[in-house]
Biopython code that builds the backbone (N, CA, C, O; Angstrom):
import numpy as np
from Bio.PDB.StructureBuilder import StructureBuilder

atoms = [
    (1, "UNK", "N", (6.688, 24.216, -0.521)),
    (1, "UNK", "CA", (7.752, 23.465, -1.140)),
    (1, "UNK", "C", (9.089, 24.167, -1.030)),
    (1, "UNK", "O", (10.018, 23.359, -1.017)),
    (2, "UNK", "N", (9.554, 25.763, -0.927)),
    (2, "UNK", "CA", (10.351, 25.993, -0.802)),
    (2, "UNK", "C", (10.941, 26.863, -1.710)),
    (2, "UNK", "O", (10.370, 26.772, -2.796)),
    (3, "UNK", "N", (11.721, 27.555, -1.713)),
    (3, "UNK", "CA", (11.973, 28.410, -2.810)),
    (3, "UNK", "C", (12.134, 28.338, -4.022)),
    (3, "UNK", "O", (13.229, 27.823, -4.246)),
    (4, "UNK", "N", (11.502, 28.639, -5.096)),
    (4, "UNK", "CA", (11.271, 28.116, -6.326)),
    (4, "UNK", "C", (12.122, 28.775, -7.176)),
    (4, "UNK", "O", (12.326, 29.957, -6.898)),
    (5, "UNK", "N", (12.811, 28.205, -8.382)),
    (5, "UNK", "CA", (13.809, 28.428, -9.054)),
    (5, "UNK", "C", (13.151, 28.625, -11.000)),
    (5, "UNK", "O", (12.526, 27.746, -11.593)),
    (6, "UNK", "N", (13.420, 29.567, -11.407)),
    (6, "UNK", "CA", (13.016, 29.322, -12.963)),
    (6, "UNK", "C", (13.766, 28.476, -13.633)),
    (6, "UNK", "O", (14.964, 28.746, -13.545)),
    (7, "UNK", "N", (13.377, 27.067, -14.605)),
    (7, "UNK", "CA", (14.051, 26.324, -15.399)),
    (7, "UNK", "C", (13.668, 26.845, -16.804)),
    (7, "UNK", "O", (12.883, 27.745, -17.105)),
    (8, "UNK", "N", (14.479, 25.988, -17.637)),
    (8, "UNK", "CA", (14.058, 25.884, -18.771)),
    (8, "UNK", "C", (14.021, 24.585, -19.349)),
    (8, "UNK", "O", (15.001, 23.863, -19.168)),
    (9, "UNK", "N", (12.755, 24.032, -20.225)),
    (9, "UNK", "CA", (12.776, 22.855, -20.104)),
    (9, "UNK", "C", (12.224, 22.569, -21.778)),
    (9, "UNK", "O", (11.542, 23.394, -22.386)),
    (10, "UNK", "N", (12.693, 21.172, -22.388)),
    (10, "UNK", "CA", (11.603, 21.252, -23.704)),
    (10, "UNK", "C", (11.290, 20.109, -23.281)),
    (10, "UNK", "O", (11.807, 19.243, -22.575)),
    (11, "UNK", "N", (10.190, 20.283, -23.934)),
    (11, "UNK", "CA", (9.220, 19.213, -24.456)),
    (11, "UNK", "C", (8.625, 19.193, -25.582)),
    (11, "UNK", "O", (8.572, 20.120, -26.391)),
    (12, "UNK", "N", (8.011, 17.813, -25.703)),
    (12, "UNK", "CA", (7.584, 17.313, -27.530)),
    (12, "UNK", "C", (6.459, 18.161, -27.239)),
    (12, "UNK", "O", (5.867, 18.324, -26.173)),
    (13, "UNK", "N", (6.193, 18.875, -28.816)),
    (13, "UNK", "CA", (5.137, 19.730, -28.414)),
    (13, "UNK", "C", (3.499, 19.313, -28.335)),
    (13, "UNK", "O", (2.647, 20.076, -27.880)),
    (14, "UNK", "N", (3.140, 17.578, -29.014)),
    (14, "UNK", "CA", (1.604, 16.987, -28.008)),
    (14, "UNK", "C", (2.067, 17.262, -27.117)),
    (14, "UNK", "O", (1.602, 18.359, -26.809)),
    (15, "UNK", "N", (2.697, 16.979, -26.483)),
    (15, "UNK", "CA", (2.967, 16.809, -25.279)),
    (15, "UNK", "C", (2.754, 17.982, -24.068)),
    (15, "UNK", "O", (2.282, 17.895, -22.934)),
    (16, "UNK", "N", (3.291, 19.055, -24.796)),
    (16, "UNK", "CA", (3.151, 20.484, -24.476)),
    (16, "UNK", "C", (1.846, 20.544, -24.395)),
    (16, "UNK", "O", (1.322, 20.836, -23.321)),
    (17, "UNK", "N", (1.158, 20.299, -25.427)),
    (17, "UNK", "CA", (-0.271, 20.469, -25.936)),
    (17, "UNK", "C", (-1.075, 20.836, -24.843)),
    (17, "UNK", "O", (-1.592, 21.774, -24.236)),
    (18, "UNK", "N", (-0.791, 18.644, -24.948)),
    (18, "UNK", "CA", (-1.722, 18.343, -23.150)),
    (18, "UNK", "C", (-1.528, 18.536, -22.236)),
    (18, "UNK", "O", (-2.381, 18.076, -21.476)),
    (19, "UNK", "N", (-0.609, 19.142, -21.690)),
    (19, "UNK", "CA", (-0.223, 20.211, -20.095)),
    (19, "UNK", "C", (-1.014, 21.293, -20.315)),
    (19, "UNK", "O", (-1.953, 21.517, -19.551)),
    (20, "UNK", "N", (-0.754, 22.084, -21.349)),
    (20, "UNK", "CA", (-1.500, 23.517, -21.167)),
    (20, "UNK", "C", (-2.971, 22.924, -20.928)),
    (20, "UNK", "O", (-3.696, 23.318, -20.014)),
    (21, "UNK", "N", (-3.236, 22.192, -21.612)),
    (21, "UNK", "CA", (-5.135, 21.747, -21.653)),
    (21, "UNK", "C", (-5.147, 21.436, -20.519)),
    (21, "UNK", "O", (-5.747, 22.273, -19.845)),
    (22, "UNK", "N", (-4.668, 20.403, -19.813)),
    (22, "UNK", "CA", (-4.870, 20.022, -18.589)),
    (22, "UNK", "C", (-4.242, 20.734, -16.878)),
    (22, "UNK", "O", (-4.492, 20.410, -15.717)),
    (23, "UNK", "N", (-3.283, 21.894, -17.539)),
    (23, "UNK", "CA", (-2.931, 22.906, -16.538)),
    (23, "UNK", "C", (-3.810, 24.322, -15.906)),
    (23, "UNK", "O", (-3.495, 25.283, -15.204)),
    (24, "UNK", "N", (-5.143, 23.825, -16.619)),
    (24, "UNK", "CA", (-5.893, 24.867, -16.818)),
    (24, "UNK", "C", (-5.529, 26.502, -16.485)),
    (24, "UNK", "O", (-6.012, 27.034, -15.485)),
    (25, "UNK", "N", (-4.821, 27.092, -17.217)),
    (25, "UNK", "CA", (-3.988, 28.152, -17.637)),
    (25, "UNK", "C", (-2.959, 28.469, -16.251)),
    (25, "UNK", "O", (-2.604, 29.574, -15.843)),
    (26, "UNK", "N", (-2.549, 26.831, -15.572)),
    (26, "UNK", "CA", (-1.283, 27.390, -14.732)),
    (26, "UNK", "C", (-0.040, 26.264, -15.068)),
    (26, "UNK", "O", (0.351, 25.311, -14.393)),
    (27, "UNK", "N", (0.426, 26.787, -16.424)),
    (27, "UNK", "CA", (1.218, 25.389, -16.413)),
    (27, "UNK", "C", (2.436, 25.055, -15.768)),
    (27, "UNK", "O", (3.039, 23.992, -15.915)),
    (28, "UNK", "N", (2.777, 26.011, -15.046)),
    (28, "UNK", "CA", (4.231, 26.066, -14.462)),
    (28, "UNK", "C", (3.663, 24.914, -12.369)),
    (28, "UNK", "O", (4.109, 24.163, -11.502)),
    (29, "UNK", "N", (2.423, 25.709, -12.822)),
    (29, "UNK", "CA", (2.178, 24.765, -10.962)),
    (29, "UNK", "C", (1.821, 23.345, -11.496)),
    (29, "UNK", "O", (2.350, 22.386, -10.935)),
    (30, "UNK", "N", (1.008, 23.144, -12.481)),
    (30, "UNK", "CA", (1.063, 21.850, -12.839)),
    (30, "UNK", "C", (2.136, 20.910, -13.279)),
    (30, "UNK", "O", (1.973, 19.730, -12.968)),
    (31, "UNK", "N", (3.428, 21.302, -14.090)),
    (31, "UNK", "CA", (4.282, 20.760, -14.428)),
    (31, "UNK", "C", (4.953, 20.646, -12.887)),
    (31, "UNK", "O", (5.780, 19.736, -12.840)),
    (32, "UNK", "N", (4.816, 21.215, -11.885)),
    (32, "UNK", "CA", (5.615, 21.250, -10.309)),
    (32, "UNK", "C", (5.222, 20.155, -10.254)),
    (32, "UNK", "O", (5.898, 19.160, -10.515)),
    (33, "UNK", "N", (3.437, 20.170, -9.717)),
    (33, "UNK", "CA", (2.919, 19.091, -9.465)),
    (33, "UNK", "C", (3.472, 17.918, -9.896)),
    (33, "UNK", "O", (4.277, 17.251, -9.246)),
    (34, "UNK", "N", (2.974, 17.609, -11.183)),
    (34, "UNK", "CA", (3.566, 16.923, -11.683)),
    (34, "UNK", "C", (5.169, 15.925, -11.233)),
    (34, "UNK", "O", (5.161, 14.726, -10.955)),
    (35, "UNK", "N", (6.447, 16.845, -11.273)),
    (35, "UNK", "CA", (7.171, 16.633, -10.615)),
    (35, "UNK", "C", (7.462, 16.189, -9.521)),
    (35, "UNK", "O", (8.418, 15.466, -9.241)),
    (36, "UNK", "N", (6.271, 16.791, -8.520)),
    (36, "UNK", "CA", (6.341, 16.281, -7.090)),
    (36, "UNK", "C", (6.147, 14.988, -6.830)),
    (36, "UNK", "O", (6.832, 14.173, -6.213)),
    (37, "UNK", "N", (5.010, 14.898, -7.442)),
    (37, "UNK", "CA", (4.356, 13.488, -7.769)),
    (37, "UNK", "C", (5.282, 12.582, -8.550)),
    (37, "UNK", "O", (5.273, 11.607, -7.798)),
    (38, "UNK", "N", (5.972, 12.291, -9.426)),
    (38, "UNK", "CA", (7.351, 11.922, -9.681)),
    (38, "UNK", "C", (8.235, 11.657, -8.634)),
    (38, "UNK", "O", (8.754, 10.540, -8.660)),
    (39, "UNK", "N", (8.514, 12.351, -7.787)),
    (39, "UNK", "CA", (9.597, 13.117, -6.905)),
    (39, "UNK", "C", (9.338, 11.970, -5.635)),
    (39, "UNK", "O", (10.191, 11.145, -5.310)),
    (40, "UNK", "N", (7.852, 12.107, -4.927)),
    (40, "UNK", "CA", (7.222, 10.696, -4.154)),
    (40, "UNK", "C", (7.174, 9.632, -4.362)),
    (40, "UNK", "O", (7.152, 8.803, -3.452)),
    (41, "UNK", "N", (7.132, 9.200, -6.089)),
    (41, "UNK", "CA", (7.420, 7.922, -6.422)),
    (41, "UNK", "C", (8.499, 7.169, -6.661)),
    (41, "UNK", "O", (8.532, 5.939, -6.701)),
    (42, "UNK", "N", (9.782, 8.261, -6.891)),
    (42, "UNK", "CA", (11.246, 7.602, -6.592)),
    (42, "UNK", "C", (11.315, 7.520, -5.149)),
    (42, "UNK", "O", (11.331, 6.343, -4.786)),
    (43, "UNK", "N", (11.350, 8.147, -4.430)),
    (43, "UNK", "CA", (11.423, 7.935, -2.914)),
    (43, "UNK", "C", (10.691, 6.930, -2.652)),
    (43, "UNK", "O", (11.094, 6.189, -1.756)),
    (44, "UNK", "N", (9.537, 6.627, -3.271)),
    (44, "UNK", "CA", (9.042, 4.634, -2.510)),
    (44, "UNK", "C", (9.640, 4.320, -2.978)),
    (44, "UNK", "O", (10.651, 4.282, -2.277)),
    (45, "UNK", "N", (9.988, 3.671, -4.658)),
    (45, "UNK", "CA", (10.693, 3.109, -5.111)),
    (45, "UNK", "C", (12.008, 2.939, -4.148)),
    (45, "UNK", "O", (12.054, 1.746, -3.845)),
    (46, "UNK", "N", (13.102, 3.651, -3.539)),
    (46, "UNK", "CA", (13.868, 3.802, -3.290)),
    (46, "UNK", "C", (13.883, 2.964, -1.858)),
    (46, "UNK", "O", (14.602, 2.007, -1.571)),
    (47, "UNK", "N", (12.848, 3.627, -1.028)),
    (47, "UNK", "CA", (12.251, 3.141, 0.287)),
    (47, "UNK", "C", (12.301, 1.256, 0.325)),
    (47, "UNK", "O", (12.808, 0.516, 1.168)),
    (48, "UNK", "N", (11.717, 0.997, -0.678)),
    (48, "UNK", "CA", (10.879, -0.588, -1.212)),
    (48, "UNK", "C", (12.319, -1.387, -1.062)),
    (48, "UNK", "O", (12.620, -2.447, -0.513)),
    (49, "UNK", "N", (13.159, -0.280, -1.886)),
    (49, "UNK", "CA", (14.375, -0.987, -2.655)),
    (49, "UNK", "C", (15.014, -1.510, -1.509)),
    (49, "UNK", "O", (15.319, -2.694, -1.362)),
    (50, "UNK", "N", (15.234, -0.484, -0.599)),
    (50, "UNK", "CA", (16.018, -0.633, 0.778)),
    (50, "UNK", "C", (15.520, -1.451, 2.167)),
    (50, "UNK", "O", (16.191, -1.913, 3.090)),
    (51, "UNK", "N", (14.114, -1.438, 1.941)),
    (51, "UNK", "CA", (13.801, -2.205, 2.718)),
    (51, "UNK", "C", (13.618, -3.816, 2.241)),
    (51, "UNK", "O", (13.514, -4.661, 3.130)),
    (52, "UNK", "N", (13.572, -4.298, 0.578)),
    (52, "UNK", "CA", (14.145, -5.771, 0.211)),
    (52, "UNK", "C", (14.839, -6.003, 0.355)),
    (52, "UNK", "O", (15.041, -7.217, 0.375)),
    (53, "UNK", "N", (16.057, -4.967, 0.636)),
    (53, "UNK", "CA", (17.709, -5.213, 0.646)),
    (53, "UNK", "C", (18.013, -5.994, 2.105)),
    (53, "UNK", "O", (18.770, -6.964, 2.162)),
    (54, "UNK", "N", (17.301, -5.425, 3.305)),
    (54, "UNK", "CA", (17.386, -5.823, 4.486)),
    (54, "UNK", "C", (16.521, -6.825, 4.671)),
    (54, "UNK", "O", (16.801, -7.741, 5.444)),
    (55, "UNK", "N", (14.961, -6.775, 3.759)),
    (55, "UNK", "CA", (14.280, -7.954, 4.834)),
    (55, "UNK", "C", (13.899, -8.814, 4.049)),
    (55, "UNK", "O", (13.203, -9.779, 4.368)),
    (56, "UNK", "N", (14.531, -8.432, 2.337)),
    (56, "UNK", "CA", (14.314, -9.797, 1.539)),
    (56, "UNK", "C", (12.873, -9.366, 0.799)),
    (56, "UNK", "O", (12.094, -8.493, 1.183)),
    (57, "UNK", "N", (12.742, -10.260, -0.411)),
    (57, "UNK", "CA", (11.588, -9.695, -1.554)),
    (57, "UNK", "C", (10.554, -9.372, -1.077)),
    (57, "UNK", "O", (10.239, -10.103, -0.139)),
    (58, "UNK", "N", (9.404, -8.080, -1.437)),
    (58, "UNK", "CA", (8.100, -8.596, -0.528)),
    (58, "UNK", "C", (7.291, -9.616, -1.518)),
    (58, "UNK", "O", (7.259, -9.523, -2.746)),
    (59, "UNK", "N", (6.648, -10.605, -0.723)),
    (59, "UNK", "CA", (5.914, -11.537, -1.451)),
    (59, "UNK", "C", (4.749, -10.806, -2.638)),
    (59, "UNK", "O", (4.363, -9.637, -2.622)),
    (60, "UNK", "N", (4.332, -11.947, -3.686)),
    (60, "UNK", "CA", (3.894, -11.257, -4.614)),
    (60, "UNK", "C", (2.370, -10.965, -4.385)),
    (60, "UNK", "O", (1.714, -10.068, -4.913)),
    (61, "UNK", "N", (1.922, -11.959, -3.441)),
    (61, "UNK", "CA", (0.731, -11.721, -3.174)),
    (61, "UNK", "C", (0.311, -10.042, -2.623)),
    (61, "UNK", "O", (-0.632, -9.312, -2.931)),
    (62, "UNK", "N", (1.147, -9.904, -1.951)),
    (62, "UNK", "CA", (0.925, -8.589, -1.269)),
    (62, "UNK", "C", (1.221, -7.312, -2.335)),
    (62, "UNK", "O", (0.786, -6.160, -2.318)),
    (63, "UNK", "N", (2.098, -7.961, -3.225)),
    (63, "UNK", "CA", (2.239, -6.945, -4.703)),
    (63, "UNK", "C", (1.231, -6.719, -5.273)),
    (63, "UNK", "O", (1.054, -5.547, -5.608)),
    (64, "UNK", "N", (0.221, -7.686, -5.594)),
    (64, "UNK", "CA", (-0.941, -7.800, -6.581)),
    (64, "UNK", "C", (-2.081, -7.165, -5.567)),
    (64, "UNK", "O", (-3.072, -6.704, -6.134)),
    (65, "UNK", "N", (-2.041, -7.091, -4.023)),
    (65, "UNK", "CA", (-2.734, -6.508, -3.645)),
    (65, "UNK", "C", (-3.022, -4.808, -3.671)),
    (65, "UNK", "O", (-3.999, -4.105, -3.928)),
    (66, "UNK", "N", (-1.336, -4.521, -3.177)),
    (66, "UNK", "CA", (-1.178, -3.127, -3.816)),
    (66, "UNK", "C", (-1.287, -2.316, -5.024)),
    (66, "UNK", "O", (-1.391, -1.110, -5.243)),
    (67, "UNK", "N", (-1.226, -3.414, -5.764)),
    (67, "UNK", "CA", (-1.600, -2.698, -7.196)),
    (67, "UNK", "C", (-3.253, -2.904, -7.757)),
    (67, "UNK", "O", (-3.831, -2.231, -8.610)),
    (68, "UNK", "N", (-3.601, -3.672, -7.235)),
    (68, "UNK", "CA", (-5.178, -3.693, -7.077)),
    (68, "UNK", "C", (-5.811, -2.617, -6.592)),
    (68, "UNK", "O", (-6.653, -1.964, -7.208)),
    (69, "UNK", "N", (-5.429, -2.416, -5.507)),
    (69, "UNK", "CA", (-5.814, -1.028, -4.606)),
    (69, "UNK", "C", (-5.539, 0.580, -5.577)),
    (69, "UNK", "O", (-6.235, 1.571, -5.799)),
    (70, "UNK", "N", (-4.002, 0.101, -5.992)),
    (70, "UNK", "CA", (-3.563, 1.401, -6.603)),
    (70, "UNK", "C", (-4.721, 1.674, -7.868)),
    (70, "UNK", "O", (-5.213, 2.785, -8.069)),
    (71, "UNK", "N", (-4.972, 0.743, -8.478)),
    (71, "UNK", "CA", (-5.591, 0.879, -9.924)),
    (71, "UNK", "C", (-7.230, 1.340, -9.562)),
    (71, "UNK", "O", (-7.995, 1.907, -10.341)),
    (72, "UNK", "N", (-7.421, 1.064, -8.628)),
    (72, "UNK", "CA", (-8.979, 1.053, -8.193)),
    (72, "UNK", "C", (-9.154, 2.553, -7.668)),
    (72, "UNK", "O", (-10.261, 2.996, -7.361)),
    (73, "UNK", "N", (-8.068, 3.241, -7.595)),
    (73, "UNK", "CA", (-8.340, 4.990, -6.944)),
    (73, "UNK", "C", (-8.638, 5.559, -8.420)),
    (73, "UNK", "O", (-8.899, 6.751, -8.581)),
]
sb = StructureBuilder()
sb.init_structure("model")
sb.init_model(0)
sb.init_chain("A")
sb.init_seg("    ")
for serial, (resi, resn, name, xyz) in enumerate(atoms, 1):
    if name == "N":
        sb.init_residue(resn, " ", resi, " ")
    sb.init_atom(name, np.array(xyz, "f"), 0.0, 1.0, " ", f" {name:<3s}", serial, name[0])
structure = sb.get_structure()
């Protein structure tokens, strides 16, 4: 990913909670993760956006397909 930078960040502390539990004692690579994964989903979003802009809505059928698929992983 590239050279990594120390932040500082808050969060609500459930919230905190369930990272450490689920970071299994690496919470700084999981909160990355995390991010990255964030980070890929504005970029479709963004991608989607730009390509309705040029070729017009995608139909909904093909929406409900993708999200069928998505929910089923």
């Amino acid at each position: 990913m590239g050279d990594s930078e120390k932040v500082s960040i808050t969060l609500d502390r459930e919230l905190l909670a369930e990272a450490r539990r689920y970071g299994g004692g690496n919470l700084s690579g999981w909160i990355g993760a995390a991010v990255h994964d964030r980070v890929l989903l504005e970029r479709a979003r963004e991608f989607l956006a730009d390509e309705e802009t040029e070729l017009g809505p995608i139909p909904q059928e093909l929406r409900d397909e993708v999200r069928r698929k998505w929910a089923s992983r």
